[in-house]
PAVEX-448739 format. One record per residue (C-alpha): residue number from 1; residue in three letters; y, z, x. Coordinates in steps of 0.5 Angstrom, whole numbers, plus 500, padded with zeros to 3 digits. Example, Ala and Ser with C-alpha at 12.3 -4.5 7.8 and 13.67 -1.06 7.14 Angstrom:
BEGIN
<pt i="1" aa="ALA" v="491" w="516" u="525"/>
<pt i="2" aa="SER" v="498" w="514" u="527"/>
This chain:
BEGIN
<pt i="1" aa="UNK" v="620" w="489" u="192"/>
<pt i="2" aa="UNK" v="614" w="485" u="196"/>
<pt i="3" aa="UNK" v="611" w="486" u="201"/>
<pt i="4" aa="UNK" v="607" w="483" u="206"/>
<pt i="5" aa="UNK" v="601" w="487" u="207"/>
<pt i="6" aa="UNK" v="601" w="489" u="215"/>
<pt i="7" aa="UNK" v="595" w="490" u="221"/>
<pt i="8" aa="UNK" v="596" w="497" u="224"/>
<pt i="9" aa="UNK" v="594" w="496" u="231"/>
<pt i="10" aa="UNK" v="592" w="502" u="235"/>
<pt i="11" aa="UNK" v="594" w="502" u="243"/>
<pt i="12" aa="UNK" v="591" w="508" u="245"/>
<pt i="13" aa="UNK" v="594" w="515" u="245"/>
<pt i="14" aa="UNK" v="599" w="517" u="250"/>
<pt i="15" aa="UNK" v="599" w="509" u="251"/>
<pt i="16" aa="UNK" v="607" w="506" u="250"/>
<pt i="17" aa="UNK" v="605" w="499" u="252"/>
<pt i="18" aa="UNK" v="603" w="495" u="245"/>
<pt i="19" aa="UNK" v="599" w="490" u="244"/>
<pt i="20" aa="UNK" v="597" w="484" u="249"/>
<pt i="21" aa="UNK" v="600" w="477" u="247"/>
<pt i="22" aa="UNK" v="599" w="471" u="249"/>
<pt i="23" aa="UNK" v="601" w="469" u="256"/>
<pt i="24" aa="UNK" v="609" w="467" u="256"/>
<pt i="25" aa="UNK" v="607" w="460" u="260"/>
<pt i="26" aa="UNK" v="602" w="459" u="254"/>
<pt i="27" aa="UNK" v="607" w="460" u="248"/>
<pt i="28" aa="UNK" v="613" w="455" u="252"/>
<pt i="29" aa="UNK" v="607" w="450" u="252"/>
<pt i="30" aa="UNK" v="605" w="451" u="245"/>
<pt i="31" aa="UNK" v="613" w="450" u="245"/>
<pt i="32" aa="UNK" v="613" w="444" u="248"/>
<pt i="33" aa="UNK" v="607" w="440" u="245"/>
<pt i="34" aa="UNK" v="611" w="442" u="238"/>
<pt i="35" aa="UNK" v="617" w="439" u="240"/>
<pt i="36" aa="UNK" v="614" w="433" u="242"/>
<pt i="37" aa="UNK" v="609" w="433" u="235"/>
<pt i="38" aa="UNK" v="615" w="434" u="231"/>
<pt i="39" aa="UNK" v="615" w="428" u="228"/>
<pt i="40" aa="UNK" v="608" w="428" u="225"/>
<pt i="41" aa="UNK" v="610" w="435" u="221"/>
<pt i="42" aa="UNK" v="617" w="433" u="218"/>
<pt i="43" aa="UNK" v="621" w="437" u="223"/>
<pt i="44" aa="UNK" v="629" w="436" u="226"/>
<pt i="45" aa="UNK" v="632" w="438" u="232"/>
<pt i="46" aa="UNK" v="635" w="443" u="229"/>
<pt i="47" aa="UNK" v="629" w="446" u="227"/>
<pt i="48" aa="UNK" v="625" w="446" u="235"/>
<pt i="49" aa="UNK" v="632" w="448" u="238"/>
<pt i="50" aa="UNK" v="631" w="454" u="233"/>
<pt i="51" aa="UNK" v="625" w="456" u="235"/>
<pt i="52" aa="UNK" v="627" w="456" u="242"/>
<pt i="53" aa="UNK" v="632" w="460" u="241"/>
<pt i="54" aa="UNK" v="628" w="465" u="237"/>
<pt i="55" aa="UNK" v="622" w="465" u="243"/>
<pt i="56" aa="UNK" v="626" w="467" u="247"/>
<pt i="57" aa="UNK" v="627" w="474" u="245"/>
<pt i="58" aa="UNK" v="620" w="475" u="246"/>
<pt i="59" aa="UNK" v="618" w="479" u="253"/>
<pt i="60" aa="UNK" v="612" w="479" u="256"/>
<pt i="61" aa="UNK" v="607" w="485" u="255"/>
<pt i="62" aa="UNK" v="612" w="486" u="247"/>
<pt i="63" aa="UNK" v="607" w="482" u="243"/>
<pt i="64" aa="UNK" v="609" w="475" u="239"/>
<pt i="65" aa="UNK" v="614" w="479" u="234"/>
<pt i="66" aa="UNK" v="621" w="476" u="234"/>
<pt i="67" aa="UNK" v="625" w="483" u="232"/>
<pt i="68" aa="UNK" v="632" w="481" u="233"/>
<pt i="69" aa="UNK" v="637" w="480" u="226"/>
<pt i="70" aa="UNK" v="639" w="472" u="224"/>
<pt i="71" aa="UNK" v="646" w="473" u="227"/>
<pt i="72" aa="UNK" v="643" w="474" u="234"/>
<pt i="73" aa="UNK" v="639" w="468" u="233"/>
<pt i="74" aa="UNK" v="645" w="465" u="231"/>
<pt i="75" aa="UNK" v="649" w="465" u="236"/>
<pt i="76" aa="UNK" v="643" w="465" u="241"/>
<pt i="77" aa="UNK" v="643" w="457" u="238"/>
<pt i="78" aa="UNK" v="649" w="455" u="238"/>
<pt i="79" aa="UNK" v="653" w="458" u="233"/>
<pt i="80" aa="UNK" v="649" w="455" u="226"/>
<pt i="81" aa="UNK" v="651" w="458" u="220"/>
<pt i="82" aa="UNK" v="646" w="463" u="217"/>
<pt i="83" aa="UNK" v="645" w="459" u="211"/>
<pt i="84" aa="UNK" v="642" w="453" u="215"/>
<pt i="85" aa="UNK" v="637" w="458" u="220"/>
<pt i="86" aa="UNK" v="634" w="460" u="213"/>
<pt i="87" aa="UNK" v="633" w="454" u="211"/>
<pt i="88" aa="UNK" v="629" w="453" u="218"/>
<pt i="89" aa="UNK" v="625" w="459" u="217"/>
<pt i="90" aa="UNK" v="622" w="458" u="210"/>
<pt i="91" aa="UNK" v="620" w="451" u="214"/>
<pt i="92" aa="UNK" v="617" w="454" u="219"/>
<pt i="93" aa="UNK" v="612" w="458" u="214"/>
<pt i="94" aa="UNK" v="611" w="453" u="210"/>
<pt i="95" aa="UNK" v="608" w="450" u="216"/>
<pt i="96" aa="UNK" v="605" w="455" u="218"/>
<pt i="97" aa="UNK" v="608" w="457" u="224"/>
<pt i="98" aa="UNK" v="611" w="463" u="222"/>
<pt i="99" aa="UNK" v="610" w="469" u="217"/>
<pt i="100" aa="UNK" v="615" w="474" u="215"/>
<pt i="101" aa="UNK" v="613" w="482" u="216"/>
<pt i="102" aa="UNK" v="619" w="485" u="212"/>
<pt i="103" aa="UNK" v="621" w="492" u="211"/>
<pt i="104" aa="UNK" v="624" w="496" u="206"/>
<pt i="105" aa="UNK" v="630" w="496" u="207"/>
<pt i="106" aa="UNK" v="630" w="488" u="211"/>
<pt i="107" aa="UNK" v="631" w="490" u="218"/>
<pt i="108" aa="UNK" v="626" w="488" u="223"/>
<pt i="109" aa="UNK" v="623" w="493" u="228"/>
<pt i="110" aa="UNK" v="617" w="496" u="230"/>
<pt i="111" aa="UNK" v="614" w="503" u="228"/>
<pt i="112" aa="UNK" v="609" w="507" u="233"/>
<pt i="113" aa="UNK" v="605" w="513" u="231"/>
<pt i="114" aa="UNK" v="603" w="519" u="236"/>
<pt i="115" aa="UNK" v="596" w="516" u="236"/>
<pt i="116" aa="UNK" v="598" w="510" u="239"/>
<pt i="117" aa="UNK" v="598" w="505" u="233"/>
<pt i="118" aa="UNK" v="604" w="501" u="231"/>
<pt i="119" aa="UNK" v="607" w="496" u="225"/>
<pt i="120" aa="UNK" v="611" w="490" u="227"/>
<pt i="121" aa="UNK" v="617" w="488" u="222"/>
<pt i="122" aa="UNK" v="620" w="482" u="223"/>
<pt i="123" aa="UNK" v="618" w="474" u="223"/>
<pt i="124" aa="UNK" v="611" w="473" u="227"/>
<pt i="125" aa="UNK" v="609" w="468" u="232"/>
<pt i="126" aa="UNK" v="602" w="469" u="231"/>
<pt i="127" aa="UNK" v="600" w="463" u="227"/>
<pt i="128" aa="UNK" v="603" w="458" u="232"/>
<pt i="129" aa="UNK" v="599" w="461" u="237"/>
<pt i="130" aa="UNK" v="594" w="461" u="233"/>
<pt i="131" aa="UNK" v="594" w="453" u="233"/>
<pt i="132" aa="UNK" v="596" w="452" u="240"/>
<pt i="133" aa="UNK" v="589" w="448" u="241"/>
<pt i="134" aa="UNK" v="592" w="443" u="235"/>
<pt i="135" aa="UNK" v="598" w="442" u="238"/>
<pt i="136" aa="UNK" v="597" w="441" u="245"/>
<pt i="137" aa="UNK" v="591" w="436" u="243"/>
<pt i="138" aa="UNK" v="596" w="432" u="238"/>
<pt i="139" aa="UNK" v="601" w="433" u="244"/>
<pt i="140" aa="UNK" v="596" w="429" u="248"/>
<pt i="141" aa="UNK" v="594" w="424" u="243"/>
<pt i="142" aa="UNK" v="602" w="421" u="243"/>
<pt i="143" aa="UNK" v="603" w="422" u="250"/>
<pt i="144" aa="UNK" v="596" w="417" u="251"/>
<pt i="145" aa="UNK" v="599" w="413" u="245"/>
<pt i="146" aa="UNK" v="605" w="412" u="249"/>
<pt i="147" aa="UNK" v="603" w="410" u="254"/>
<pt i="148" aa="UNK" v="598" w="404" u="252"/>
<pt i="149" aa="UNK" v="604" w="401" u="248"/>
<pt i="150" aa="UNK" v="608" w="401" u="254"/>
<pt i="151" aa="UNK" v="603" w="398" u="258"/>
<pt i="152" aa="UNK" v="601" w="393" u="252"/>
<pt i="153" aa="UNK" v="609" w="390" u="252"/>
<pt i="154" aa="UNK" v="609" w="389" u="259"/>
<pt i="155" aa="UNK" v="603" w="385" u="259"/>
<pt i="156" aa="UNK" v="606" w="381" u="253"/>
<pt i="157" aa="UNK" v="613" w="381" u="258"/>
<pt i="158" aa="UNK" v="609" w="378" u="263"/>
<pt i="159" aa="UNK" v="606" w="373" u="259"/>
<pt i="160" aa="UNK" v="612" w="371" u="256"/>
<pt i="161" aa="UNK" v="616" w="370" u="262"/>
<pt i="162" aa="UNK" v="610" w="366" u="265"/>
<pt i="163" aa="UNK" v="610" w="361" u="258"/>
<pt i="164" aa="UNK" v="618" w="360" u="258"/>
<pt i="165" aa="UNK" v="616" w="358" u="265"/>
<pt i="166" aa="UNK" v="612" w="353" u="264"/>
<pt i="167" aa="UNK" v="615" w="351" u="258"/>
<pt i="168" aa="UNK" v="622" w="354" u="255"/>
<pt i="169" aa="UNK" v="622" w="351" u="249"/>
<pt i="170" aa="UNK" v="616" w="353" u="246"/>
<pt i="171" aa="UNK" v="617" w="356" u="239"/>
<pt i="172" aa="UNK" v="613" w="362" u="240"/>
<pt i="173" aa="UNK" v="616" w="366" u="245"/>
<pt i="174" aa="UNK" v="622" w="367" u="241"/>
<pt i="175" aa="UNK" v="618" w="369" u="235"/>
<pt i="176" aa="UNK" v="614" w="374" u="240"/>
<pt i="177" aa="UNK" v="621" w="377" u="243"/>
<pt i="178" aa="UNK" v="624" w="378" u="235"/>
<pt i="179" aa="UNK" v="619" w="382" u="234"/>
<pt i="180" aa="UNK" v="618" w="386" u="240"/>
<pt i="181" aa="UNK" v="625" w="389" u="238"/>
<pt i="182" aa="UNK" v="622" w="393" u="233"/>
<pt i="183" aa="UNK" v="617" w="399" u="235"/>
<pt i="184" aa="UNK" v="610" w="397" u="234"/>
<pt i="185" aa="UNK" v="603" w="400" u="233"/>
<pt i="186" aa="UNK" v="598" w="400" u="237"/>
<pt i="187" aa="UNK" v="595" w="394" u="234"/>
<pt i="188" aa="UNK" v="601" w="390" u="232"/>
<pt i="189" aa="UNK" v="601" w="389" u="240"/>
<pt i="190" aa="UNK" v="595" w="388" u="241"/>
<pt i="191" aa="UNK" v="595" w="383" u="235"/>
<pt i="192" aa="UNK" v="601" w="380" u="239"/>
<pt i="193" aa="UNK" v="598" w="380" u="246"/>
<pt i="194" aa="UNK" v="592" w="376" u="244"/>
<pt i="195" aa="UNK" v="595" w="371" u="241"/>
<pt i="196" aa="UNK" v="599" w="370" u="247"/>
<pt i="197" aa="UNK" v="592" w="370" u="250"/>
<pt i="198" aa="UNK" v="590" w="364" u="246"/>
<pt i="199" aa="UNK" v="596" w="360" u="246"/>
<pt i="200" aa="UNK" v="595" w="361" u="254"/>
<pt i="201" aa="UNK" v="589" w="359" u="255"/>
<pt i="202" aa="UNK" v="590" w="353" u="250"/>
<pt i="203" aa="UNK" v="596" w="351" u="255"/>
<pt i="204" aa="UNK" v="592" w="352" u="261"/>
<pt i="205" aa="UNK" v="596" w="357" u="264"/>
<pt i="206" aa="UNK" v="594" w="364" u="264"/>
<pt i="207" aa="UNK" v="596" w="369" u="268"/>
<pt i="208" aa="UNK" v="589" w="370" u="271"/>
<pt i="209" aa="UNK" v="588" w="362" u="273"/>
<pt i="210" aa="UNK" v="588" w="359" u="279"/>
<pt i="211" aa="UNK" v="592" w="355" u="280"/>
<pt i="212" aa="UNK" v="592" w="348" u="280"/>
<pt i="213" aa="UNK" v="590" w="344" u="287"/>
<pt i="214" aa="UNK" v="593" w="339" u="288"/>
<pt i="215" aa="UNK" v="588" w="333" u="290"/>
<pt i="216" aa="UNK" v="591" w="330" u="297"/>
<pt i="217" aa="UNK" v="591" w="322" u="297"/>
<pt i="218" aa="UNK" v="586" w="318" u="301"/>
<pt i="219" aa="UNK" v="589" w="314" u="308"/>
<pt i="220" aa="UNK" v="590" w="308" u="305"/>
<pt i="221" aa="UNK" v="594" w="310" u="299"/>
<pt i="222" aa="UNK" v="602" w="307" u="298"/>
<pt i="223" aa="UNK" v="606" w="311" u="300"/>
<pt i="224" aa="UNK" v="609" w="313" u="293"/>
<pt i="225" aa="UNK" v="617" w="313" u="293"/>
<pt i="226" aa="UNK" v="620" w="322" u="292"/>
<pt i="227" aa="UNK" v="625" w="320" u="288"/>
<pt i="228" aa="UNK" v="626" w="325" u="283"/>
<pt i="229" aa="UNK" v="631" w="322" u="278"/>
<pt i="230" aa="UNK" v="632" w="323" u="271"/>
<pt i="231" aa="UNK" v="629" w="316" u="268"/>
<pt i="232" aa="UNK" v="622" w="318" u="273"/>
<pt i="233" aa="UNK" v="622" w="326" u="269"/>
<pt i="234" aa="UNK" v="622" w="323" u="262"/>
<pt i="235" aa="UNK" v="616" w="317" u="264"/>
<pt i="236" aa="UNK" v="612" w="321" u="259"/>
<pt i="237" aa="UNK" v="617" w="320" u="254"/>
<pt i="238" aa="UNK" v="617" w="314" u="253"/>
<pt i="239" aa="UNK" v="616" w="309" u="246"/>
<pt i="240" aa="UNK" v="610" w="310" u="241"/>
<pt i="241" aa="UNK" v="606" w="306" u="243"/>
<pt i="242" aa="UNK" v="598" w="307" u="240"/>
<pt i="243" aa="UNK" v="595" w="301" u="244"/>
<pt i="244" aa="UNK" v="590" w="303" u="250"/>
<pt i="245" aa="UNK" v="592" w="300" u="257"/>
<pt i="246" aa="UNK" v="586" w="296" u="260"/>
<pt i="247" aa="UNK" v="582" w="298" u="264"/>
<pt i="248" aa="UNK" v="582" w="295" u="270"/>
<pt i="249" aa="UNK" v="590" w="296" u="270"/>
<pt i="250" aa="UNK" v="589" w="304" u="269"/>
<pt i="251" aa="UNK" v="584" w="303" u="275"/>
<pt i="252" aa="UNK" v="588" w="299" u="280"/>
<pt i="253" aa="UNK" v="594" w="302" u="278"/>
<pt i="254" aa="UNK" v="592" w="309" u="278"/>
<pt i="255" aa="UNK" v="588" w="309" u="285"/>
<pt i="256" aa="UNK" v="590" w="317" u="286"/>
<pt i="257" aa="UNK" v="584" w="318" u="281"/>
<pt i="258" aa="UNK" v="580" w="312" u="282"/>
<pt i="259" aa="UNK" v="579" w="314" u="290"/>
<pt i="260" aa="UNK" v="576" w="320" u="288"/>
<pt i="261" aa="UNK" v="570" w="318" u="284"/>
<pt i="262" aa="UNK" v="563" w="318" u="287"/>
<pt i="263" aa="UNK" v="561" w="311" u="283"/>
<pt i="264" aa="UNK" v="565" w="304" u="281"/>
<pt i="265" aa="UNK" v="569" w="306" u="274"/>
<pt i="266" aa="UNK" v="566" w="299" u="269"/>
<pt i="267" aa="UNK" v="567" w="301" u="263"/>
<pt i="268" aa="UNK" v="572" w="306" u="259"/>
<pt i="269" aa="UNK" v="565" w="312" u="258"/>
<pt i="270" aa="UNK" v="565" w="312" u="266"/>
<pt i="271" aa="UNK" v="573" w="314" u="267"/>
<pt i="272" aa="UNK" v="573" w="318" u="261"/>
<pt i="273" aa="UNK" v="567" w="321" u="265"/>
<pt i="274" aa="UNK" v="572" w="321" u="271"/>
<pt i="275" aa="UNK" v="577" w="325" u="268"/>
<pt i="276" aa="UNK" v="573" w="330" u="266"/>
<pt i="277" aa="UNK" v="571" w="332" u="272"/>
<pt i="278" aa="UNK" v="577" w="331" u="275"/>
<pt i="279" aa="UNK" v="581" w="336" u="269"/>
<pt i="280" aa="UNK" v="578" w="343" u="271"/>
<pt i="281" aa="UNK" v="580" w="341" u="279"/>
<pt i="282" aa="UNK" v="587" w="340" u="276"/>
<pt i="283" aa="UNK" v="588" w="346" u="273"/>
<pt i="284" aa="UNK" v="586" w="343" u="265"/>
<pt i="285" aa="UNK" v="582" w="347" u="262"/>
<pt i="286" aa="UNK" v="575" w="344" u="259"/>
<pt i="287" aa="UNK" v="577" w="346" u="252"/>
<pt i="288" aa="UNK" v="584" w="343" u="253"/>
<pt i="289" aa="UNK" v="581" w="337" u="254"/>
<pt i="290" aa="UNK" v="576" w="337" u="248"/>
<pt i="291" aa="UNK" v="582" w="338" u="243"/>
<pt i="292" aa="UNK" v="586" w="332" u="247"/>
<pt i="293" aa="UNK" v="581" w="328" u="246"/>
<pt i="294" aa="UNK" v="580" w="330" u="238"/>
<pt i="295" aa="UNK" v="587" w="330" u="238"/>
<pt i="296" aa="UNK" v="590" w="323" u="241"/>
<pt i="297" aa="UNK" v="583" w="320" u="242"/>
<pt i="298" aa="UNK" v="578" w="320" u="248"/>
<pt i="299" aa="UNK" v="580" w="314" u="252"/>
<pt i="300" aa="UNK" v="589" w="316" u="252"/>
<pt i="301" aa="UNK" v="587" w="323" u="255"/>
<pt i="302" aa="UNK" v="583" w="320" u="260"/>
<pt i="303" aa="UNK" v="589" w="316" u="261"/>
<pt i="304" aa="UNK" v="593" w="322" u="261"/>
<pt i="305" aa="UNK" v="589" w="325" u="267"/>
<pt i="306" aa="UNK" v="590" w="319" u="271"/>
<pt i="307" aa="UNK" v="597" w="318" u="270"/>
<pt i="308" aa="UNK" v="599" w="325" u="272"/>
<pt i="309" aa="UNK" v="595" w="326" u="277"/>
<pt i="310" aa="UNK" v="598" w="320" u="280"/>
<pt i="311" aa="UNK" v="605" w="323" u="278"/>
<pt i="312" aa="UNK" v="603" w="329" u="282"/>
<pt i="313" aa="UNK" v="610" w="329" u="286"/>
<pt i="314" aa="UNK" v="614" w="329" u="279"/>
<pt i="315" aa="UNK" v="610" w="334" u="275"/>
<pt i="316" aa="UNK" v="610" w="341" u="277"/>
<pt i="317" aa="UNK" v="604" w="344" u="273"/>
<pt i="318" aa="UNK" v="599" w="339" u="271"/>
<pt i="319" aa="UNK" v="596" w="344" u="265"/>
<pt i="320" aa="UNK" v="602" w="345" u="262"/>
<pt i="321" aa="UNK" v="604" w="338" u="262"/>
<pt i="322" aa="UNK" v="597" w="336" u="259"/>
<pt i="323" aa="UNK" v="598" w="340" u="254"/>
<pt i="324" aa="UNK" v="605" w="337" u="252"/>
<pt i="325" aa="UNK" v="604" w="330" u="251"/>
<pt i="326" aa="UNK" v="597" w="330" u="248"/>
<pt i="327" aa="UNK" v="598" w="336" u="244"/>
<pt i="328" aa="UNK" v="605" w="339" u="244"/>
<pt i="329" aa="UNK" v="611" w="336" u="242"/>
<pt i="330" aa="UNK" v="612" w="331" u="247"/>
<pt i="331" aa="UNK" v="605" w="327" u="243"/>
<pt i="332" aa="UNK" v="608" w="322" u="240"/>
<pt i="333" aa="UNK" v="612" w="319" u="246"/>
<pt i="334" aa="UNK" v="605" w="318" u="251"/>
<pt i="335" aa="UNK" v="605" w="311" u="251"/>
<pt i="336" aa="UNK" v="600" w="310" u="257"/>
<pt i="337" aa="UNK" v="600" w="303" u="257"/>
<pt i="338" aa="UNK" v="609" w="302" u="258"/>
<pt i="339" aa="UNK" v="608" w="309" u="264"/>
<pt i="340" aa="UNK" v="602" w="304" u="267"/>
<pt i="341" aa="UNK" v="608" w="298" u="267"/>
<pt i="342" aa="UNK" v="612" w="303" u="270"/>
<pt i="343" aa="UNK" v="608" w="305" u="275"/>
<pt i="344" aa="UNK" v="606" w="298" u="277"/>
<pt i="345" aa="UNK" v="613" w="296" u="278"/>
<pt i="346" aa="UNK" v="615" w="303" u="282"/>
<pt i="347" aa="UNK" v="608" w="301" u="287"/>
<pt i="348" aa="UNK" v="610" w="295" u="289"/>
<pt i="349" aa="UNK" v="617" w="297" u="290"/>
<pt i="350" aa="UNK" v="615" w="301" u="295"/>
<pt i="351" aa="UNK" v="609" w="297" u="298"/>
């Protein structure tokens, strides 16, 4: 027979007390920093609640051995057959956690000599307090771990329900949402995160933004009509019509953005000029103009910017709309020359 090789401990002649183990409080918060970490080394619940168990017939003062025989422990945990609590301690020293001191005859209890000097038998919790500093490190990385994934979802949440706001069509929330029903890593929310960031920027609409100032009109203006009928929510989705407007008709017609320019507008290089400046007070980004203007030509996004601003009442978020007739799905349908028609028609209605 085999037989673990034990450390003779001398306590002192005339002494009873053994050995000072680790305090109590540290060992449950071993306990606890393992039980949280347990995914990282393979183990079930049915092994921490084994280890659990077996803490506690350890007392204060008494060392780090666990004395008591596998039927005690057993019921301690809840009645587990004694083949299954074998099964967890050969995990336990695999692990490391745990050695087995056996003696002769396989009963688990301490001997002590008159001089003091004791031999435990029994399963060892030493080596798991040996690793007390691994553990509770590990405990605290998942915990930080934990923590930023919950605070990177929220973030993509927000900008989620800020992009739905803006345009509850949009494609790509719902793919972000699919995904989101999985546990992701730590990169995979921060890849998803920046990509709502990208898209909200392009649309806009970050949550950081300001939000868009609302030019008031000049005293001599029509009063423009409130209604806010269905036929005036689709104007900017009219027929397919490439053809640019005139310009003396986008000026006349469109005399919200043409009362603010500091100099006549002669030609069309002074109006897209205009409408430059006039994008950022309205919440558009410069970028999301430059691509409007790659995208559909410089002179149909300039028109856009005076349409909008003098469909101001219709058009809750002047960013957001830009982005859908010049680069989103509504492009194909801004015809300005049939909305400057329309406009026309509705002002002199009204005059």
């Amino acid at each position: 027979m085999a037989f673990t090789k034990l450390s003779v401990q001398t306590l002192g002649v005339g002494k009873s007390t053994p050995a000072t183990s680790t305090p109590e409080t540290n060992i449950w918060a071993v306990f606890r920093a393992l039980r949280d970490t347990r995914t990282l080394f393979g183990l079930r619940p049915g092994h921490v609640q084994t280890l659990q168990a077996m803490l506690s017939f350890l007392k204060p003062g008494h060392g780090d051995t666990v004395f008591a025989s596998n039927d005690e422990i057993c019921r301690r945990i809840g009645g587990i057959d004694e083949r299954t609590l074998r099964r967890h301690i050969d995990r336990f020293v695999e692990l490391g956690f745990m050695k087995r001191h056996d003696s002769p005859n396989r009963k688990r209890y301490r001997v002590k000599s008159s001089e003091g000097r004791s031999i435990s038998y029994g399963l060892s919790l030493t080596p798991l307090l040996a690793r007390a500093s691994e553990l509770l490190a590990a405990a605290q990385e998942m915990e930080n771990a934990r923590r930023d994934r919950v605070f990177l979802r929220k973030q993509i949440l927000t900008r989620l329900a800020r992009l739905d706001e803006d345009d509850p069509e949009n494609n790509l929330t719902h793919v972000v949402r699919r995904v989101l029903r999985r546990k992701l890593s730590i990169a995979e929310y921060r890849a998803l995160l920046d990509k709502l960031e990208v898209h909200c920027k392009q649309m806009s609409t970050a949550v950081d933004a300001p939000e868009a100032v609302k030019l008031p009109a000049n005293d001599g203006q029509t009063v423009r009509h409130q209604s806010k009928s269905e036929k005036e929510q689709k104007d900017l989705e009219s027929a397919t019509n490439d053809e640019t407007p005139a310009l003396q008709t986008l000026t006349t017609v469109c005399d919200q953005a043409t009362s603010f320019a500091t100099n006549s507008l002669r030609n069309w290089i002074d109006v897209e000029r205009h409408a430059r400046t006039l994008a950022p007070m309205m919440g558009i980004h410069e970028s999301t103009f430059e691509k409007a203007a790659r995208k559909i030509g410089s002179q149909k996004a300039s028109c856009a910017i005076f349409i909008i601003l003098q469909m101001s009442n219709r058009i809750r978020d002047f960013g957001a709309y830009f982005h859908s007739i010049t680069l989103g799905r509504r492009e194909t349908d801004f015809n300005p020359s049939l909305l400057l028609e329309r406009l026309s028609r509705s002002g002199a209605a009204t005059a």
